[in-house]
KENULUM-532506 format. One line per field, with one value per residue: x, y negated, z negated of N, C-alpha, C in turn. Coordinates in Angstrom, 1 decimal. Last residue first. Layout:
N
nc1 <- c(X,...)
nc2 <- c(Y,...)
nc3 <- c(Z,...)
cac1 <- c(X,...)
cac2 <- c(Y,...)
cac3 <- c(Z,...)
cc1 <- c(X,...)
cc2 <- c(Y,...)
cc3 <- c(Z,...)
***
This chain:
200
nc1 <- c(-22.3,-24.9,-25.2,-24.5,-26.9,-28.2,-26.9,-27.8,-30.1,-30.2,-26.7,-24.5,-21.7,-19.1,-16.1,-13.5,-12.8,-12.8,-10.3,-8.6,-7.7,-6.4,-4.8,-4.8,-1.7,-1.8,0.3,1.3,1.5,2.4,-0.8,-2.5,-3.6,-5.2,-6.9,-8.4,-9.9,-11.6,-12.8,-13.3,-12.9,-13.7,-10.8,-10.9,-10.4,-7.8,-6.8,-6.6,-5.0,-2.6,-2.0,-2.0,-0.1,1.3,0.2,-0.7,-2.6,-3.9,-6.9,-10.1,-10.9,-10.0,-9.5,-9.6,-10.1,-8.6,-9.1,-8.4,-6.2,-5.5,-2.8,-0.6,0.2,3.1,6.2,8.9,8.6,8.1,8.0,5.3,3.7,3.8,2.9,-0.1,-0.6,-0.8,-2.6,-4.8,-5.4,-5.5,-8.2,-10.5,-14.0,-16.9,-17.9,-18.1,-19.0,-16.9,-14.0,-10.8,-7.5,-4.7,-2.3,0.2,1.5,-1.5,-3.7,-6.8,-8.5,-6.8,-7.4,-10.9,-11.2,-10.0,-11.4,-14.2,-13.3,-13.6,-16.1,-18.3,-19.3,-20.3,-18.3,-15.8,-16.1,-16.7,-15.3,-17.6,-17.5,-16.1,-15.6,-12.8,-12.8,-12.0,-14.8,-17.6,-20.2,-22.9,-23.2,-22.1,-24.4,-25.3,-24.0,-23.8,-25.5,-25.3,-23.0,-21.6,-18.2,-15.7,-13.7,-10.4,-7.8,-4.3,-2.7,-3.2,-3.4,-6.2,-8.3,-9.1,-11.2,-13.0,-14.2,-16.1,-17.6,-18.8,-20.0,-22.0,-22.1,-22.2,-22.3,-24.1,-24.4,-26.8,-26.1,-24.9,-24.1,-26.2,-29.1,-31.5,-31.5,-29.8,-29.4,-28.3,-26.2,-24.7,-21.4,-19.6,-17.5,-14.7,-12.3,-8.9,-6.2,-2.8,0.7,2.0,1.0,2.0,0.8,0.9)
nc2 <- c(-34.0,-35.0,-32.8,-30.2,-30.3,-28.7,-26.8,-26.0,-25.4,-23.1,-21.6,-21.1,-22.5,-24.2,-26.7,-27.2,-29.8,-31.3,-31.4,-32.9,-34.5,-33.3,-30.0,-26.8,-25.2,-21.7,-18.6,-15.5,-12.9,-9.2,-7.9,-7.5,-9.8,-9.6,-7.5,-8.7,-10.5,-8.3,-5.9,-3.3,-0.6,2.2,3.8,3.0,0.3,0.2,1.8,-0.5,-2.4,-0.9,-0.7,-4.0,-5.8,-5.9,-8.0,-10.4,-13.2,-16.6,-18.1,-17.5,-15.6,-16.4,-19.1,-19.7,-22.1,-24.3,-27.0,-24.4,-22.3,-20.5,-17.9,-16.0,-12.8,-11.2,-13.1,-13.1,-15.0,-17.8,-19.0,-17.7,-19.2,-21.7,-21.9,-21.1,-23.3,-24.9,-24.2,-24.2,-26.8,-27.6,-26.7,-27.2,-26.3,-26.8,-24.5,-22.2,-19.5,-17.6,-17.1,-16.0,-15.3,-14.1,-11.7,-10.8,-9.2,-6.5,-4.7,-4.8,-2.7,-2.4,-5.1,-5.2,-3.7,-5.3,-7.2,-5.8,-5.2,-7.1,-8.0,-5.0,-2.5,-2.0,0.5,2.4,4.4,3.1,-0.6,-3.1,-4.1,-6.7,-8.3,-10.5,-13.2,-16.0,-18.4,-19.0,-17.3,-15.8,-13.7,-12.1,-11.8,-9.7,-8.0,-8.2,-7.7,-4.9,-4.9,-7.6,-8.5,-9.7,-10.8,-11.9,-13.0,-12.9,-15.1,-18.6,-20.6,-21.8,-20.6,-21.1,-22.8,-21.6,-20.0,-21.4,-22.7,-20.2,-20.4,-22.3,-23.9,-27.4,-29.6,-29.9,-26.6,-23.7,-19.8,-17.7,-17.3,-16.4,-15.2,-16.1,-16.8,-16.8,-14.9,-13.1,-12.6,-10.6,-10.5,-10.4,-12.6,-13.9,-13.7,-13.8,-13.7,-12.3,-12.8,-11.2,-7.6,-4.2,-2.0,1.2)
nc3 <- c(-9.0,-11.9,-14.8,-16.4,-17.7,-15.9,-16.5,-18.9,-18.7,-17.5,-19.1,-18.4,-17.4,-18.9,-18.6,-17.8,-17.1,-19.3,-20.3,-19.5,-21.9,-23.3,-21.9,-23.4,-24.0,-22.8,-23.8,-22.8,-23.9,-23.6,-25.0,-27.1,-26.5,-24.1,-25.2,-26.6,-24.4,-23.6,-24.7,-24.9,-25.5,-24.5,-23.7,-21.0,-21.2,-22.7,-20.3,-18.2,-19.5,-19.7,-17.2,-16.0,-16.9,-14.4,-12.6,-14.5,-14.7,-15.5,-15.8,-17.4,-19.1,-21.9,-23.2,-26.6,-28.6,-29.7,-28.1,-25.7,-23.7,-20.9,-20.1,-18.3,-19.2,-19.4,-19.1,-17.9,-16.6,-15.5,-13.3,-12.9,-14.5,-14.2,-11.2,-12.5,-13.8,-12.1,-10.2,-11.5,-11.8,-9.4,-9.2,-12.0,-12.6,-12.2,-12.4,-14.3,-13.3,-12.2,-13.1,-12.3,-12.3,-10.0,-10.3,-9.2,-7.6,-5.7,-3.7,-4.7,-6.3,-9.0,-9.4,-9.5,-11.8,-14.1,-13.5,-14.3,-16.6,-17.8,-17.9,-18.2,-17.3,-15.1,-14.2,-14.4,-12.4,-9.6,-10.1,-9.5,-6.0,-3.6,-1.1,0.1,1.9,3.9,2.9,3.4,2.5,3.2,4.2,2.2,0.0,0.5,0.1,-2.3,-4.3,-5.4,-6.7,-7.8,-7.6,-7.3,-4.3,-3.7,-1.3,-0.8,-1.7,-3.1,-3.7,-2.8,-4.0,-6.6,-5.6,-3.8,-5.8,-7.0,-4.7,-3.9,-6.4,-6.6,-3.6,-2.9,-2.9,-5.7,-6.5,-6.5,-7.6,-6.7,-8.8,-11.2,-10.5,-13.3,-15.9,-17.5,-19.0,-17.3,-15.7,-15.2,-13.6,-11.3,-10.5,-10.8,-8.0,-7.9,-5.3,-6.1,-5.1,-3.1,-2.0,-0.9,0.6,0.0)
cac1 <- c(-20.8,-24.3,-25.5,-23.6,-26.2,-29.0,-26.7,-26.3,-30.3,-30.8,-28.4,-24.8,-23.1,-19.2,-17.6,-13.7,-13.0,-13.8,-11.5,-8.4,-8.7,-8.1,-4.9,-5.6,-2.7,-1.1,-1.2,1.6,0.6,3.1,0.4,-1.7,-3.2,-4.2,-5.7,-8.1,-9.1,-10.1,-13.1,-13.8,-12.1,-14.5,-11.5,-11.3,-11.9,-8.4,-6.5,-7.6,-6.6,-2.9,-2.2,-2.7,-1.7,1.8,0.1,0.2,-2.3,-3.3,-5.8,-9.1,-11.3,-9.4,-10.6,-8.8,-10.7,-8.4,-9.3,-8.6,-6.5,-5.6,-4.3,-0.5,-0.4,1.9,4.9,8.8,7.8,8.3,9.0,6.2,3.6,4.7,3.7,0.7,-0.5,0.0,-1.4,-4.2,-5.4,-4.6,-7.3,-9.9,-12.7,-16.1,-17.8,-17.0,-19.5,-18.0,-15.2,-11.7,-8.6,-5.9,-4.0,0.1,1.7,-0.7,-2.4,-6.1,-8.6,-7.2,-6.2,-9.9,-11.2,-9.3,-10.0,-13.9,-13.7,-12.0,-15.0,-18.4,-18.3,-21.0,-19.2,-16.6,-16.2,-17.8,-15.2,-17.1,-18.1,-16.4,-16.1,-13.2,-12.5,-12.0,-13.4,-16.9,-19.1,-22.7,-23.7,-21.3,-23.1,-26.0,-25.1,-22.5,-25.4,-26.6,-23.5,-22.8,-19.8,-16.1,-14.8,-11.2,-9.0,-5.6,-2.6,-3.8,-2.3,-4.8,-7.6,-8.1,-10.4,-12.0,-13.1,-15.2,-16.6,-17.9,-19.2,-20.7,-22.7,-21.7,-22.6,-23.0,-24.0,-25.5,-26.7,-25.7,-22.9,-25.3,-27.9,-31.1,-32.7,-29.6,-29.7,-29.9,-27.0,-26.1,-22.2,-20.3,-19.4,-15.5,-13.6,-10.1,-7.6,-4.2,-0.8,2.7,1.4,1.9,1.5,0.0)
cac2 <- c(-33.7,-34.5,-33.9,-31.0,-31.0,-30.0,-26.9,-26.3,-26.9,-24.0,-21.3,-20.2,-22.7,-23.3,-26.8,-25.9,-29.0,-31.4,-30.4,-31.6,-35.2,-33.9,-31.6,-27.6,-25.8,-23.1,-19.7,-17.5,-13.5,-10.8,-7.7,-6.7,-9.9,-10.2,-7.2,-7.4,-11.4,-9.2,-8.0,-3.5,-1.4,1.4,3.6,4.3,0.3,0.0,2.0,1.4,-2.2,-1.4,0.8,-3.1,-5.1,-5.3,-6.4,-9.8,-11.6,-15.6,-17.9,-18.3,-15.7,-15.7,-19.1,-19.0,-21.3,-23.4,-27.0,-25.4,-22.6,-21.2,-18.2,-17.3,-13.4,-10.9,-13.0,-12.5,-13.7,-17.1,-19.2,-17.5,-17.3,-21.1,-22.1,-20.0,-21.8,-25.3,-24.3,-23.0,-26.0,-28.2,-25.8,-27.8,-25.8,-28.0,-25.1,-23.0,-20.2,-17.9,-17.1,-17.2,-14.9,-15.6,-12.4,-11.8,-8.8,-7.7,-4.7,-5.3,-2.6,-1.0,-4.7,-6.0,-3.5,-4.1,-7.5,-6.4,-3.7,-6.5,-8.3,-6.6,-2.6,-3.0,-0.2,1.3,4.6,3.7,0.6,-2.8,-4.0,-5.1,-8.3,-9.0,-13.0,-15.0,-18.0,-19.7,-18.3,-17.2,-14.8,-12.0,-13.0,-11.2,-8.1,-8.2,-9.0,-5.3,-4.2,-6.8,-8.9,-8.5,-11.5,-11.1,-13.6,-12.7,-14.6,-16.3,-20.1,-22.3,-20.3,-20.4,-23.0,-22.9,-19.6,-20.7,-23.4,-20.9,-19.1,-21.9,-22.9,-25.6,-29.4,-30.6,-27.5,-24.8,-21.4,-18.2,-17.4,-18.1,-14.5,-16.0,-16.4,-18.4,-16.2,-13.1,-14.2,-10.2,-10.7,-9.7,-12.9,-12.7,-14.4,-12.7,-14.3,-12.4,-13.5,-11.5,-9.4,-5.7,-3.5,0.0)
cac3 <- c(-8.4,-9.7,-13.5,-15.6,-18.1,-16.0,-14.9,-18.9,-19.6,-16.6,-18.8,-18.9,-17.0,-18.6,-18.6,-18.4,-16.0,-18.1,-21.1,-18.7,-20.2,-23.8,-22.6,-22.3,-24.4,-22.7,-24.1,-23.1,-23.7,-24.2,-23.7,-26.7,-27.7,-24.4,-24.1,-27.4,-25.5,-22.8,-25.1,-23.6,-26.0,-24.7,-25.0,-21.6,-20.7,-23.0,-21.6,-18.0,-19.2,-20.8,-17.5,-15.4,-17.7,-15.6,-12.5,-14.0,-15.4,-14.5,-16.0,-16.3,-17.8,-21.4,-22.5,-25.6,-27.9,-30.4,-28.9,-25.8,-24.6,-21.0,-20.5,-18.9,-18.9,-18.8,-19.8,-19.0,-15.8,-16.5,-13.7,-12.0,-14.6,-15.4,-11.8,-11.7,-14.7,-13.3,-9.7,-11.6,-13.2,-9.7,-8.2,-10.8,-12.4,-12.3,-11.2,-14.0,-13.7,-10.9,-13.3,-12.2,-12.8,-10.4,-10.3,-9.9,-8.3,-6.4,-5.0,-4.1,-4.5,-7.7,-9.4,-8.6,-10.3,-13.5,-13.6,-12.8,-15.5,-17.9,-17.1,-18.2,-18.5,-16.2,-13.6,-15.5,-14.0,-10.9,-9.8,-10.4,-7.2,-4.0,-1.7,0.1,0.9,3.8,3.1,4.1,2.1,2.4,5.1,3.6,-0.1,1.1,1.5,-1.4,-3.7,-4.9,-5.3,-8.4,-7.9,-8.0,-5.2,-4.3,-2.6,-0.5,-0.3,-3.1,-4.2,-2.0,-2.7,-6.3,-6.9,-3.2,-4.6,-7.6,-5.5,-2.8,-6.0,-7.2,-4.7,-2.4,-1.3,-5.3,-7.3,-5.9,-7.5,-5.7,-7.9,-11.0,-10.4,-11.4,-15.1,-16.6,-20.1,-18.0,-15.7,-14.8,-14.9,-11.4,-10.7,-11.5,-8.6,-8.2,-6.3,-5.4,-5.8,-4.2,-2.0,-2.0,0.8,0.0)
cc1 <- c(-20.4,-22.2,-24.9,-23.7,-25.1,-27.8,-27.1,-25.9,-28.8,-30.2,-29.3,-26.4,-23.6,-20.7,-18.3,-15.8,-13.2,-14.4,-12.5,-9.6,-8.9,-8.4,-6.8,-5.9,-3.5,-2.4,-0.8,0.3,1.2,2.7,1.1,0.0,-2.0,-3.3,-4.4,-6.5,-8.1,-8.8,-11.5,-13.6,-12.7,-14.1,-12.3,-11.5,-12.4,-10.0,-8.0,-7.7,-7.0,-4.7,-2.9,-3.3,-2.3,1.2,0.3,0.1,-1.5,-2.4,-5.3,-7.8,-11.1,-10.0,-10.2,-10.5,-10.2,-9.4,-9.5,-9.6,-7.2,-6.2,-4.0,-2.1,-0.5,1.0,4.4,7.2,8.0,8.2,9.3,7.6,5.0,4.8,5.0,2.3,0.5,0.7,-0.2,-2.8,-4.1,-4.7,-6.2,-8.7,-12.0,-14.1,-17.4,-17.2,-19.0,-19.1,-16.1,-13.2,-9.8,-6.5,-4.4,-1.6,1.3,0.3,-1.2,-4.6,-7.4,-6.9,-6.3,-8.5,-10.5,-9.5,-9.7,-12.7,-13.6,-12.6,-14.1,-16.6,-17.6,-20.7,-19.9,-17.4,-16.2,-17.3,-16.3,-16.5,-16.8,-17.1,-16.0,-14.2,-13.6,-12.0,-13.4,-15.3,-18.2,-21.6,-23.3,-22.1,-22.0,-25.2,-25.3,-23.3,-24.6,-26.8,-24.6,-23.0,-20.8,-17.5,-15.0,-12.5,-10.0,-6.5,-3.4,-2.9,-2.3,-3.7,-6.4,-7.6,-9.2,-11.3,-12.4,-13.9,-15.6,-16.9,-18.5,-19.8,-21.3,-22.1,-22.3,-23.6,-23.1,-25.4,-25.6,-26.5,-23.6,-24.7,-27.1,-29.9,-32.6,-30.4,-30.0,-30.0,-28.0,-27.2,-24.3,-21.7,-20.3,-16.5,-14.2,-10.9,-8.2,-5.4,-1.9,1.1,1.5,1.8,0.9,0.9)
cc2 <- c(-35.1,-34.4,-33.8,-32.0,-31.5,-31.3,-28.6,-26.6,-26.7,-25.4,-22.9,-20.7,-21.6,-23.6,-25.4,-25.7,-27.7,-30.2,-30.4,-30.9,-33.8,-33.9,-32.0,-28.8,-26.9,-24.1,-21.1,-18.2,-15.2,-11.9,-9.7,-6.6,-8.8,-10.2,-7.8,-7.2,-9.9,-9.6,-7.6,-5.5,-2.6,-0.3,2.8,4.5,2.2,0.2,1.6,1.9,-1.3,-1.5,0.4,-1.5,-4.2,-4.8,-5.4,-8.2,-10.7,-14.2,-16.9,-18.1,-16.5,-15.1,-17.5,-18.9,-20.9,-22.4,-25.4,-25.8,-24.3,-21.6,-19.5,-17.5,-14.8,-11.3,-12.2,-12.4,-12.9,-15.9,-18.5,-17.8,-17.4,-19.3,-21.5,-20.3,-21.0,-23.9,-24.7,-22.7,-25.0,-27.3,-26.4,-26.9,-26.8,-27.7,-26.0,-24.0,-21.6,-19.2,-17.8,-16.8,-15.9,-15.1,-13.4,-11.9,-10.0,-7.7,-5.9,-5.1,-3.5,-1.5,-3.4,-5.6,-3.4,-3.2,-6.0,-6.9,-4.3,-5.5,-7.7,-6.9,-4.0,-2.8,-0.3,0.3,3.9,3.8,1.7,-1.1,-3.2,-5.3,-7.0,-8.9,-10.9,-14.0,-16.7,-19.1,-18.2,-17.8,-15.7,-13.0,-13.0,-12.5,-9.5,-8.5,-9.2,-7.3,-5.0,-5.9,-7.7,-9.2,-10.1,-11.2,-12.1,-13.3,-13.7,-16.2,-19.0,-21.7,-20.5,-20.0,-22.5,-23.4,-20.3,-20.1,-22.7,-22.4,-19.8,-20.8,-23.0,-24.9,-27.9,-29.9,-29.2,-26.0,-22.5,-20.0,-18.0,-18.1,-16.2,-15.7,-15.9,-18.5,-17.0,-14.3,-13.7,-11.1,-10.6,-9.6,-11.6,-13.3,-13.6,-14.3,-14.1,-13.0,-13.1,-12.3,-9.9,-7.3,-4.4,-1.2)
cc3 <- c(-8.7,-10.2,-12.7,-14.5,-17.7,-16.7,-15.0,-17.8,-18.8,-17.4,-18.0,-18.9,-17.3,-18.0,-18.1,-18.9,-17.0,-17.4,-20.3,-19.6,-19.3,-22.7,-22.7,-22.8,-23.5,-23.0,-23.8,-23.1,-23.7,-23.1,-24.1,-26.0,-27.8,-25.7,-24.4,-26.6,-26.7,-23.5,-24.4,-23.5,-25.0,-25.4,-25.6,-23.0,-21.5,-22.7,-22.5,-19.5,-19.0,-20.7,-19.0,-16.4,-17.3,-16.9,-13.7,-13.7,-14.0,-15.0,-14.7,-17.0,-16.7,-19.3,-21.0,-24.3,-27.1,-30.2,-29.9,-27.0,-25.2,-22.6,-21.1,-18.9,-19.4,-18.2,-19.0,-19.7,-16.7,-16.8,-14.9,-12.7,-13.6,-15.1,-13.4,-11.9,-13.5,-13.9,-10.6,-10.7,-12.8,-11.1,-8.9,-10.3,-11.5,-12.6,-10.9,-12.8,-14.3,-12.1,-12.4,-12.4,-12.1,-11.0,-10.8,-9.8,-9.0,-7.5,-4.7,-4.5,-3.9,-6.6,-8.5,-8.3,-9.1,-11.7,-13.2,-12.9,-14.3,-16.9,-17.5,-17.6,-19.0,-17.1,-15.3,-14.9,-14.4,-12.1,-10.5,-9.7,-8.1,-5.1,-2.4,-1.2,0.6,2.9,3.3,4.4,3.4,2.5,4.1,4.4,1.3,0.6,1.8,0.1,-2.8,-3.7,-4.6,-6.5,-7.3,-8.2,-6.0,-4.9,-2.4,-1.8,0.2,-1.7,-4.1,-2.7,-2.0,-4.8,-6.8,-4.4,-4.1,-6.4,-6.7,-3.7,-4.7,-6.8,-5.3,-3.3,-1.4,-3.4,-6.5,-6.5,-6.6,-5.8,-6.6,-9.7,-9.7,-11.3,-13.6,-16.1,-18.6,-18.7,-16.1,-15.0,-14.1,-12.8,-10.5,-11.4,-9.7,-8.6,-6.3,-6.3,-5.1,-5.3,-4.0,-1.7,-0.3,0.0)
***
């Protein structure tokens, strides 16, 4: 299998029961999120990854714009929530560096993850560079290194299944997210929290 050196994973396989409608498809501004979770990470992938629900791959191939491979959760941990779609992603694409990115984020900026990649690269003695802010690890952005890889099977096999369990595991750099940089970490978990991020 041909390695590349960075690949960009979208995670929008979650099941949005608090939001009422599957988020990846909502729009925000001139694009959904999901076409804005991808234009986050695009300019540092050499390929992009979306992990999202079987049932929407059909109809996310008329939606977006970039090149980007869609799959689901592998079967043995299909809706084993995200570490199953990190680990997915690792199977179908082989890297040695992953974007993370959440499909709920829409105010994410591309300049975040050209900070992080950055350090992952100059630093390669880490696993993973995560983002931290006001003393909340936000373990669904960031960037994870092939090298979690046997540590996550690990974990999913022993129903071990919080991210944050991983990281603590694998030698982790935490970088702290300045005041003016708290913007862009705005999550969208239910209709008020779409309302709250008024226009683009």
């Amino acid at each position: 299998m041909d390695q590349k050196l960075v690949i960009g994973v979208v995670l929008a396989g979650g099941q949005s029961r608090r939001f009422g409608s599957p988020k990846l498809f909502t729009k925000w501004g001139d694009a959904t999120f999901f076409e804005k979770a991808l234009k986050t990470i695009a300019p540092y992938s050499d390929a992009l990854v979306a992990v999202v629900r079987n049932e929407e791959i059909e109809k996310l191939e008329q939606y977006h714009s970039h090149s980007v491979e869609l799959i689901s959760d592998v079967e043995a941990f299909k809706g084993k929530g995200p570490l199953a779609g990190i680990y997915s992603a690792m199977m179908e694409v082989s890297g040695q560096y992953y974007l993370i990115t959440p499909c709920d984020m829409p105010r994410m900026s591309s300049e975040m993850y050209g900070k992080w990649l950055d350090i992952a690269l100059q630093q390669p003695e880490y696993d993973a560079v995560i983002p931290i802010l006001n003393g909340k690890v936000y373990p669904l952005n960031g960037v994870y290194k092939r090298s979690c890889l046997s540590e996550i099977k690990e974990n999913l096999d022993n129903e071990n299944l919080k991210v944050l369990s991983l990281l603590k595991q694998k030698n982790t750099k935490y970088i702290e997210v300045q005041k003016e940089e708290a913007y862009f970490f705005e999550n969208v978990n239910t209709q008020e929290d779409l309302l709250n991020l008024g226009n683009e």
